[in-house]
NUDREN-344253 format. One record per residue (C-alpha): chain; x, y, z. Coordinates in nm, 2 decimals. Layout:
 chaine      x      y      z
      A      X      Y      Z
...
//
This chain:
 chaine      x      y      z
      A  -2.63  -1.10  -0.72
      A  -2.42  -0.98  -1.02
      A  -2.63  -0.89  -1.33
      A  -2.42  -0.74  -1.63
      A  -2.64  -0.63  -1.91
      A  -2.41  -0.79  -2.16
      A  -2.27  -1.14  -2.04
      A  -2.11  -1.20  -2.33
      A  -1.83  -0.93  -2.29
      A  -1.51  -0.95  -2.20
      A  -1.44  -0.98  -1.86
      A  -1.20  -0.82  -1.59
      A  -1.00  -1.00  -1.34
      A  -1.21  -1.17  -1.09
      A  -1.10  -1.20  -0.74
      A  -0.75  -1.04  -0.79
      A  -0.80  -0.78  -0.50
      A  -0.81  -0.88  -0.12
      A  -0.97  -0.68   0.12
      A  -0.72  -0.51   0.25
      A  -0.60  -0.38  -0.08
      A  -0.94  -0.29  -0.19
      A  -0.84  -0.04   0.10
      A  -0.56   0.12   0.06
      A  -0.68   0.15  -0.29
      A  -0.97   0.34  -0.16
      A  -0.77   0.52   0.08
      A  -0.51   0.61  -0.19
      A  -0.77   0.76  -0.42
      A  -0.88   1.00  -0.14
      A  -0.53   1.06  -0.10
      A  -0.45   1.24   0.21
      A  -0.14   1.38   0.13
      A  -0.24   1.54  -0.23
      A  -0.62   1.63  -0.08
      A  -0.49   1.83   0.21
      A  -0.17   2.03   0.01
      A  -0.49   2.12  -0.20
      A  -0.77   2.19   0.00
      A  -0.54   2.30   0.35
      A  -0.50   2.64   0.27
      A  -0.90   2.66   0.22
      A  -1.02   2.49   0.52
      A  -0.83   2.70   0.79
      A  -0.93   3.04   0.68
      A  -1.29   2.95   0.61
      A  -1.35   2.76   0.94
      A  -1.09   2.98   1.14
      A  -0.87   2.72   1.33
      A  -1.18   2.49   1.34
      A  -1.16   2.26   1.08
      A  -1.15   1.93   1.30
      A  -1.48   1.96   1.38
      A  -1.61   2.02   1.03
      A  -1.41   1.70   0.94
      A  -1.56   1.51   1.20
      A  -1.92   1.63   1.10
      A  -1.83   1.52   0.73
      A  -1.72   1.22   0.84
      A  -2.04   1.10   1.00
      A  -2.21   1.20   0.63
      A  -1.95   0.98   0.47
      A  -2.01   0.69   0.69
      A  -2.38   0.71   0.66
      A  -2.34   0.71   0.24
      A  -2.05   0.43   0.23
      A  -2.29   0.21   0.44
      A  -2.52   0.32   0.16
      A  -2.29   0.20  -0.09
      A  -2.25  -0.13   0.13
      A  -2.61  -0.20   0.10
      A  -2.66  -0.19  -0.26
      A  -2.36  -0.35  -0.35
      A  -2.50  -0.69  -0.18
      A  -2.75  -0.65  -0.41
      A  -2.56  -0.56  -0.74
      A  -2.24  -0.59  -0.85
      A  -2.09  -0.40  -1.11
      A  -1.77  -0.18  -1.19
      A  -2.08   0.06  -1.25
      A  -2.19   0.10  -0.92
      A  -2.39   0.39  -0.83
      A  -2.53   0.47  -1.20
      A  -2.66   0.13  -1.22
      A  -2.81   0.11  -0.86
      A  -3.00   0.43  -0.95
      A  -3.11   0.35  -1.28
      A  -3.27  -0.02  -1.18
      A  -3.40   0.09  -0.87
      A  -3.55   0.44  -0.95
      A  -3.50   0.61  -1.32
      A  -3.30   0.47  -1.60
      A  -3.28   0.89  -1.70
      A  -3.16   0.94  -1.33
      A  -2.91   0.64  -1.35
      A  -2.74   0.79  -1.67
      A  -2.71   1.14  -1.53
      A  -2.52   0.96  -1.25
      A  -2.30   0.79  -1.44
      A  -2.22   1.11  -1.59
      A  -2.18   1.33  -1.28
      A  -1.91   1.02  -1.16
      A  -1.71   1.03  -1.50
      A  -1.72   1.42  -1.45
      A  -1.64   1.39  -1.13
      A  -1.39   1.11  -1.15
      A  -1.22   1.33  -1.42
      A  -1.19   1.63  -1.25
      A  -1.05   1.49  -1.00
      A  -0.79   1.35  -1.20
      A  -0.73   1.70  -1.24
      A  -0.76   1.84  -0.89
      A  -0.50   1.53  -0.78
      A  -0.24   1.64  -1.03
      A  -0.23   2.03  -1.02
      A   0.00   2.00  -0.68
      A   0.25   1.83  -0.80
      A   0.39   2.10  -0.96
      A   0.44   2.31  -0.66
      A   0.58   1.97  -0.49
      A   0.84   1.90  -0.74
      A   0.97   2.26  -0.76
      A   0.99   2.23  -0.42
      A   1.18   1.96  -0.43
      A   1.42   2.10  -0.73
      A   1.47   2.40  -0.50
      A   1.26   2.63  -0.72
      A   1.18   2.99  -0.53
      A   0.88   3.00  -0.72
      A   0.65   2.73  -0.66
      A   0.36   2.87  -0.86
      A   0.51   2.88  -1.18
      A   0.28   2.77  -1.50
      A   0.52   2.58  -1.69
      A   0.68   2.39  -1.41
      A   0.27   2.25  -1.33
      A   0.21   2.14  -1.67
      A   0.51   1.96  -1.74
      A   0.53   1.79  -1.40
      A   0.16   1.73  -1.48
      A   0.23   1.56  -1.81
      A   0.56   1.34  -1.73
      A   0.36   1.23  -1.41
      A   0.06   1.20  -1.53
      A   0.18   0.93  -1.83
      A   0.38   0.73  -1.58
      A   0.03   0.66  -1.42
      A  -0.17   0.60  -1.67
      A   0.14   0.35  -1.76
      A   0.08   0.13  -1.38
      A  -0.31   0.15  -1.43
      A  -0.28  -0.02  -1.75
      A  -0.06  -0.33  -1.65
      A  -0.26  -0.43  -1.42
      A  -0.50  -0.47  -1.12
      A  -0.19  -0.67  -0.94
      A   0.09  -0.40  -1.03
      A  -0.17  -0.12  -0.94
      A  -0.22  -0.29  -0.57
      A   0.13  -0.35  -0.53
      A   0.19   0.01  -0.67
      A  -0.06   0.18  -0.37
      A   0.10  -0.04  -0.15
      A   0.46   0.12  -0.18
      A   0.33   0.50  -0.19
      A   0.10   0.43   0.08
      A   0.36   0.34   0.34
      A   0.62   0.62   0.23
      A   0.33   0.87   0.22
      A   0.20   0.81   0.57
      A   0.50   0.79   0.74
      A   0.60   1.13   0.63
      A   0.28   1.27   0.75
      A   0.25   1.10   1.07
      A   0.57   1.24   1.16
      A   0.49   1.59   1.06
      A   0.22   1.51   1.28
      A   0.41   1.44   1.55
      A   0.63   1.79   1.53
      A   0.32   1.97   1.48
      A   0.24   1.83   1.82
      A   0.51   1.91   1.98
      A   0.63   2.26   1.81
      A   0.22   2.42   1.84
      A   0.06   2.22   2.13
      A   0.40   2.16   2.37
      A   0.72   2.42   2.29
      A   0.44   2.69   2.18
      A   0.71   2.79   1.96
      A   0.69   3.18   1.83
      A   0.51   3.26   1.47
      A   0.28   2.97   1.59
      A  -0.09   2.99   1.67
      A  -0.16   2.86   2.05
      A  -0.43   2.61   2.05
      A  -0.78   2.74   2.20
      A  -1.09   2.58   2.31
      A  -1.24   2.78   2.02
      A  -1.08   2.53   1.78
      A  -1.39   2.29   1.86
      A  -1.65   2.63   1.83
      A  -1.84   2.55   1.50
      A  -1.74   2.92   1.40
      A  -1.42   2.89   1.52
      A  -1.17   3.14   1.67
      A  -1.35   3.49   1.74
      A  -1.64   3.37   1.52
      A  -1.50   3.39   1.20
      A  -1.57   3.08   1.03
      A  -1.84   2.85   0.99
      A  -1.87   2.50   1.02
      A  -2.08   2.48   0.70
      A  -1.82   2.62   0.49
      A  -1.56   2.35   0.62
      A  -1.80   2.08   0.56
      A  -1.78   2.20   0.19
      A  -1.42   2.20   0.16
      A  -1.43   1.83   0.37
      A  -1.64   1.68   0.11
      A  -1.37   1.69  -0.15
      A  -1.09   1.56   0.12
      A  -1.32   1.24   0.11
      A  -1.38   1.20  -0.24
      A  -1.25   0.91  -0.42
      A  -1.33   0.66  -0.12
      A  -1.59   0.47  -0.29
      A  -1.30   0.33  -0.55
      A  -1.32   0.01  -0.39
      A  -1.72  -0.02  -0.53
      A  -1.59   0.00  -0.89
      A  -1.34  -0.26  -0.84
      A  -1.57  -0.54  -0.74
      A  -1.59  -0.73  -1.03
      A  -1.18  -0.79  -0.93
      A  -1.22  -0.85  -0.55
      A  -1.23  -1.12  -0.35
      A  -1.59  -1.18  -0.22
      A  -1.72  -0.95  -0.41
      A  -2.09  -0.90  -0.25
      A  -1.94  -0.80   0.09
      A  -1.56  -0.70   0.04
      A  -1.58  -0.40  -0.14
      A  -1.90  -0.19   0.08
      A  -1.63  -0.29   0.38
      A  -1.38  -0.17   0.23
      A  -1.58   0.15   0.16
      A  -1.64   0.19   0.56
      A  -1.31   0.12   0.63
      A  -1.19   0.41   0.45
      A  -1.41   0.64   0.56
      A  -1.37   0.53   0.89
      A  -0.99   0.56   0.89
      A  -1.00   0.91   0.63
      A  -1.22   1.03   0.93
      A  -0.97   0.97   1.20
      A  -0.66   1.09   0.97
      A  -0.79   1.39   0.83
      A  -0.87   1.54   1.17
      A  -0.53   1.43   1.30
      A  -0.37   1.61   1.04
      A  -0.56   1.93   1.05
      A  -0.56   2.00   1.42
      A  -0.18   1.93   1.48
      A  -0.11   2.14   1.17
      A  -0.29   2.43   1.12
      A  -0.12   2.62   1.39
      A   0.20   2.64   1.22
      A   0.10   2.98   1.12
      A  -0.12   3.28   1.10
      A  -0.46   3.28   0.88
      A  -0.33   3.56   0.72
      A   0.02   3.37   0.62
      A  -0.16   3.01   0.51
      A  -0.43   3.25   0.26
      A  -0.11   3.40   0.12
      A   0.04   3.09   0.04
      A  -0.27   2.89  -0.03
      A  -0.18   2.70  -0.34
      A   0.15   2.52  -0.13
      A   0.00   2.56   0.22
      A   0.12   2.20   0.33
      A   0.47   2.28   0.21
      A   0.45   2.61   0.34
      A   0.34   2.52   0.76
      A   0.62   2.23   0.71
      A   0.87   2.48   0.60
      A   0.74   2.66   0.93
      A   0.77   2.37   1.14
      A   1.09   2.21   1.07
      A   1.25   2.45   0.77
      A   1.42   2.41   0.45
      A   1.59   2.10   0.36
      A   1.36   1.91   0.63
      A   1.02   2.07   0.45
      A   1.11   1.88   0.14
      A   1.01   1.59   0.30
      A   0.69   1.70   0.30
      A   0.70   1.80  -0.11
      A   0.80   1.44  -0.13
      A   0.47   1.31   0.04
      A   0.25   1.53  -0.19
      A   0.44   1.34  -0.48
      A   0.38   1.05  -0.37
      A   0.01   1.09  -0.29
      A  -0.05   1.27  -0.61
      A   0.06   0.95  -0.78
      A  -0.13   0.70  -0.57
      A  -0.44   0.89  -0.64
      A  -0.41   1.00  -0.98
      A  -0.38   0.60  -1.02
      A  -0.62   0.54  -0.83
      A  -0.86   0.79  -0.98
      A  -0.77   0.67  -1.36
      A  -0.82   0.30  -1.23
      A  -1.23   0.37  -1.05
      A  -1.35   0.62  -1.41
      A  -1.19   0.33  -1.64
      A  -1.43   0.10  -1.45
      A  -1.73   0.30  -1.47
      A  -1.66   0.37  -1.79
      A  -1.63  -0.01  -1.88
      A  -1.92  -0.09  -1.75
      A  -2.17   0.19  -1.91
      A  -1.98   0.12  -2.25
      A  -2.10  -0.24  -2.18
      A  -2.42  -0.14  -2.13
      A  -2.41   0.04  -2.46
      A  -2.44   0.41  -2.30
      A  -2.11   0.47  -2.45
      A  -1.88   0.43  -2.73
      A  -1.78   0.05  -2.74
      A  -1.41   0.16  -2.74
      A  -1.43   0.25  -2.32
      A  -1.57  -0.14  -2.29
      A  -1.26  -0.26  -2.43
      A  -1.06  -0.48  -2.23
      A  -0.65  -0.60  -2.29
      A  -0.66  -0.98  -2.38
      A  -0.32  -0.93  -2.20
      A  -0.37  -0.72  -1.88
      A  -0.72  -0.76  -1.86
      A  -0.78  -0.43  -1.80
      A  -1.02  -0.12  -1.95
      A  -0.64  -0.03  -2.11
      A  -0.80   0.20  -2.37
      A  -1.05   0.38  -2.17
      A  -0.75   0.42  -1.90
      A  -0.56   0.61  -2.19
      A  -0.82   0.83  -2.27
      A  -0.86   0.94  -1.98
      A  -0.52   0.98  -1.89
      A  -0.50   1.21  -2.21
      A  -0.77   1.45  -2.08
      A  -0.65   1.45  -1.77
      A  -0.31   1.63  -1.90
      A  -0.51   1.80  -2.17
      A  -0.77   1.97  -1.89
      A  -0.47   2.00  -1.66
      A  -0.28   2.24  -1.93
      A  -0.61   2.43  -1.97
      A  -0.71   2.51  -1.63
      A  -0.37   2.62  -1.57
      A  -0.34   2.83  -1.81
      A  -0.72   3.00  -1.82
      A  -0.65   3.08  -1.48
      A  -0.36   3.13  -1.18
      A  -0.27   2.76  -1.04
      A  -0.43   2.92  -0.73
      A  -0.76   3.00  -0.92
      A  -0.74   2.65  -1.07
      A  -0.70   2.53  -0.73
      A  -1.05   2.70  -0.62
      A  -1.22   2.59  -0.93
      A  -1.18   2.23  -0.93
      A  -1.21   2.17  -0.56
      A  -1.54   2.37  -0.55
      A  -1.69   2.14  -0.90
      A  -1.57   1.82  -0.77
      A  -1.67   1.85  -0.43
      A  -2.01   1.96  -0.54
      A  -2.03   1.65  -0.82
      A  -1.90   1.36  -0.58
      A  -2.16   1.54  -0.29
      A  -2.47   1.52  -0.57
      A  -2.40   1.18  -0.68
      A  -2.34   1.01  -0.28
      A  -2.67   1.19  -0.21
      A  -2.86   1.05  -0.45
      A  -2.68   0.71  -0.38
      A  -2.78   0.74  -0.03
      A  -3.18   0.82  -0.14
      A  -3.19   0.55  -0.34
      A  -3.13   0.28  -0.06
      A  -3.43   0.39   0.09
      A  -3.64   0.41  -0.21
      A  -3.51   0.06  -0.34
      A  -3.64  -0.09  -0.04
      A  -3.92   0.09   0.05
      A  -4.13  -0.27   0.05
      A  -3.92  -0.36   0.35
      A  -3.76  -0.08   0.53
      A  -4.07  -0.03   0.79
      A  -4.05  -0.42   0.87
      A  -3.88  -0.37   1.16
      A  -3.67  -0.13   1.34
      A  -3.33  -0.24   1.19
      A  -3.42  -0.19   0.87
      A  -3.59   0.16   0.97
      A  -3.25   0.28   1.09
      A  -3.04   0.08   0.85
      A  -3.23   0.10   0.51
      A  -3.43   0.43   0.60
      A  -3.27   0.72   0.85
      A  -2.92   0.64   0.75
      A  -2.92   0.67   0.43
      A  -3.16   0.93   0.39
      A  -2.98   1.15   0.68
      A  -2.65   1.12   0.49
      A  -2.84   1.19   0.17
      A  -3.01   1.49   0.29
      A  -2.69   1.61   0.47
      A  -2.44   1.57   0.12
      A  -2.71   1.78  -0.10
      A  -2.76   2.04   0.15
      A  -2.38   2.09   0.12
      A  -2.37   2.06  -0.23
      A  -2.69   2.33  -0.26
      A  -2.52   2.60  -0.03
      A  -2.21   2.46  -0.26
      A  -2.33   2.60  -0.62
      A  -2.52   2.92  -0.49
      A  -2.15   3.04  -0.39
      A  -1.97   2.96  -0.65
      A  -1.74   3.14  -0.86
      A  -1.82   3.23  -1.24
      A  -1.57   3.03  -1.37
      A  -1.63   2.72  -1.16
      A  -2.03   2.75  -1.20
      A  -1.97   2.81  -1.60
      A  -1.80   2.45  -1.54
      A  -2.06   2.27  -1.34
      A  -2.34   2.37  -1.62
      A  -2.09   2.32  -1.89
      A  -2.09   1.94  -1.73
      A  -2.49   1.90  -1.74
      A  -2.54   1.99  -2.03
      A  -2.32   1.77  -2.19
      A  -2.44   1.50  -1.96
      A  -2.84   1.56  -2.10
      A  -2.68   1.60  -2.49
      A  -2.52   1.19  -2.44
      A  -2.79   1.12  -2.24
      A  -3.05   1.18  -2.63
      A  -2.76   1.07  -2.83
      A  -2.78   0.73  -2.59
      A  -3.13   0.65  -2.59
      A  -3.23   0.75  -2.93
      A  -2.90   0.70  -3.10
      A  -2.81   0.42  -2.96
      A  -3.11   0.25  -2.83
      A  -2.96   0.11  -2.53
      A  -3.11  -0.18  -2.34
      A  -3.03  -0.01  -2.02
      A  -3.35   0.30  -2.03
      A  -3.55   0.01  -2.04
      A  -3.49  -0.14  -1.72
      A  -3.78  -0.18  -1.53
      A  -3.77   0.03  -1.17
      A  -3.94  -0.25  -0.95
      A  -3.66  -0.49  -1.00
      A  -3.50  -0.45  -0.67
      A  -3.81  -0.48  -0.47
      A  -3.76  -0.88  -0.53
      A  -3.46  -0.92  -0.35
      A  -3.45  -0.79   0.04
      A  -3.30  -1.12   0.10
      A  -2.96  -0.95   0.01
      A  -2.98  -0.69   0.32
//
């Protein structure tokens, strides 16, 4: 069933995305290169060596959220995804904050995808200081435009575009894999960490980290996987396509994350990956094969950076789109290119904050402190909004999800067990966060309430008049 509020706007591209690409989009926007030279240095230190296993545990809350996403998107779909599942099967209000926390979301991680690529490209220019200011925001800005540039053109080039960067990116990693295997686990070379049963101890080595604290940090490897939902309106099949592409990505995220966390982390000592924790991927493959070899890896980050930051600008145009379609935002975002039938304005201003943000977290704050901040707020806004994603399945079909036992597990203990895990996270998540990063997260809400008034009374959208009990006609779609 696809349902768009306003049928007579302009439309995107149907059926312009197979499967497959839907994937690699998906994958891309998760980025495994860019999300683990961000997020590496925090996940050994916190989970001590054992950050495999908290990847493995996130994975299994991923799964249970992009089935989630699967569910719903047979029923409905629209480049709005989750805000519009919410709003029509529980709260209009609720649906709106959503779509807020995604754009939020979406936009810092925009952000969080671009700030290593400053390190990366100094790296590459044979810079000795990797953390310089300047060198991030420029690298920032001249990659940054070259993005927004591909997502404009068009669904096609942007497929074609992951496609490219995809294959380049992964083989670089796989083979750092591959010496990671054979310098830690097999020539135990010296100034490596020998690998312990410990590494599969929820606190890890001696006890001193905790599998919680990975989880956190693991959320935000896996953000961004749930692109493919926001692209249905241009897939192929669009009821089934997209929610497999979501479990594909998961699925295969799961399986690559861990691979690269294990047969890396043991390039080095705790104490030397905190110390360089704002280029810790650069800095273990400088350890593991050394300097010009490591720029290899730089290269990688590059290239991920780019796929995602594409990626990322492509799935908040989308949602954008559709809640400017819906009237929840300024008509502008609903505009679509009679030429590359794309959301070409909404990608632009997007792109623009992006740099603009970029340029300010840099310089309110080290690029290490940046790092912390952004990770910790998206991670937290992409755990609130899959939990609630997740609660709504089993709400929407509450009529039918004690028919039987398939829909108890599939409609009911699922999605609720993966809702419950993600907000758990996200809970222990704010209550440790830093000033700057919780000044951020209420900064983001209360905005989000301010448009939420200037919406429904300004505006008078259609959309906080949907009726709640829609969905309960239509369990045919499960």
């Amino acid at each position: 069933m696809t349902d768009h509020t306003d049928s007579a706007s302009p439309g995107l591209q149907s059926g312009a995305i197979r499967i497959w690409e839907s994937v690699l989009i998906s994958i891309a926007s998760s980025a495994p290169g860019q999300a683990t030279a961000v997020s590496l240095g925090l996940l050994i230190p916190a989970t001590a060596y054992a950050g495999g296993l908290s990847i493995i545990a996130t994975t299994t809350a991923m799964l249970a959220i992009a089935w989630s996403y699967h569910r719903l998107n047979m029923w409905q779909q629209n480049a709005g995804g989750a805000y519009v599942w919410v709003g029509r099967a529980v709260s209009p209000y609720l649906g709106y904050l959503v779509g807020c926390v995604m754009l939020a979301g979406y936009l810092l991680g925009t952000v969080s995808d671009i700030l290593p690529i400053g390190p990366a490209i100094l790296t590459l220019l044979g810079f000795a200081d990797v953390s310089n200011a300047w060198g991030e925001v420029i690298s920032a800005t001249l990659l940054g435009s070259i993005t927004v540039i591909y997502a404009i053109v068009g669904i096609h080039m942007t497929a074609r575009f992951q496609t490219f960067i995809s294959l380049m990116e992964h083989l670089i990693l796989i083979s750092f894999c591959v010496i990671g295997v054979y310098v830690v686990f097999i020539l135990k070379r010296e100034g490596t960490v020998t690998p312990t049963w410990e590494w599969l101890s929820p606190k890890g080595v001696g006890g001193a980290g905790s599998l919680v604290a990975g989880m956190i940090i693991a959320v935000y490897l896996f953000t961004g996987w749930d692109t493919s939902i926001y692209l249905n309106e241009e897939t192929e099949r669009p009821e089934v396509n997209p929610g497999r592409a979501a479990l594909w990505s998961v699925a295969i995220l799961g399986v690559y994350y861990t691979i690269l966390v294990v047969t890396l982390q043991g390039a080095a000592s705790l104490a030397d990956i905190s110390a360089h924790q704002d280029s810790a991927l650069i800095f273990i493959a400088h350890q593991l094969v050394g300097s010009p070899w490591d720029k290899a890896m730089a290269l990688a980050i590059v290239l991920s950076i780019l796929g995602t930051t594409q990626a990322f600008l492509v799935g908040a145009a989308r949602i954008s789109f559709a809640m400017a379609r819906d009237r929840l935002l300024p008509g502008v975002l609903g505009e679509i290119s009679p030429k590359y039938r794309t959301p070409a304005k909404a990608t632009i201003i997007f792109g623009v904050s992006m740099i603009v943000m970029t340029w300010l977290y840099v310089f309110l704050s080290s690029v290490a402190g940046a790092f912390d901040t952004v990770v910790s707020v998206v991670g937290i806004m992409f755990a609130l909004f899959y939990a609630v994603t997740g609660f709504t399945v089993t709400w929407a079909f509450r009529a039918t999800v004690t028919a039987n036992t398939r829909n108890l597990i599939s409609l009911g203990l699922i999605p609720t067990i993966g809702g419950a895990t993600l907000l758990a996270i996200a809970i222990v998540s704010i209550r440790q966060l830093e000033p700057a990063a919780l000044l951020s997260l209420i900064a983001i809400v209360l905005v989000s309430l301010v448009m939420m008034v200037v919406a429904r009374f300004g505006k008078g959208a259609v959309f906080f008049r949907t009726r709640a009990a829609e969905t309960q006609s239509q369990p045919q779609h499960i």
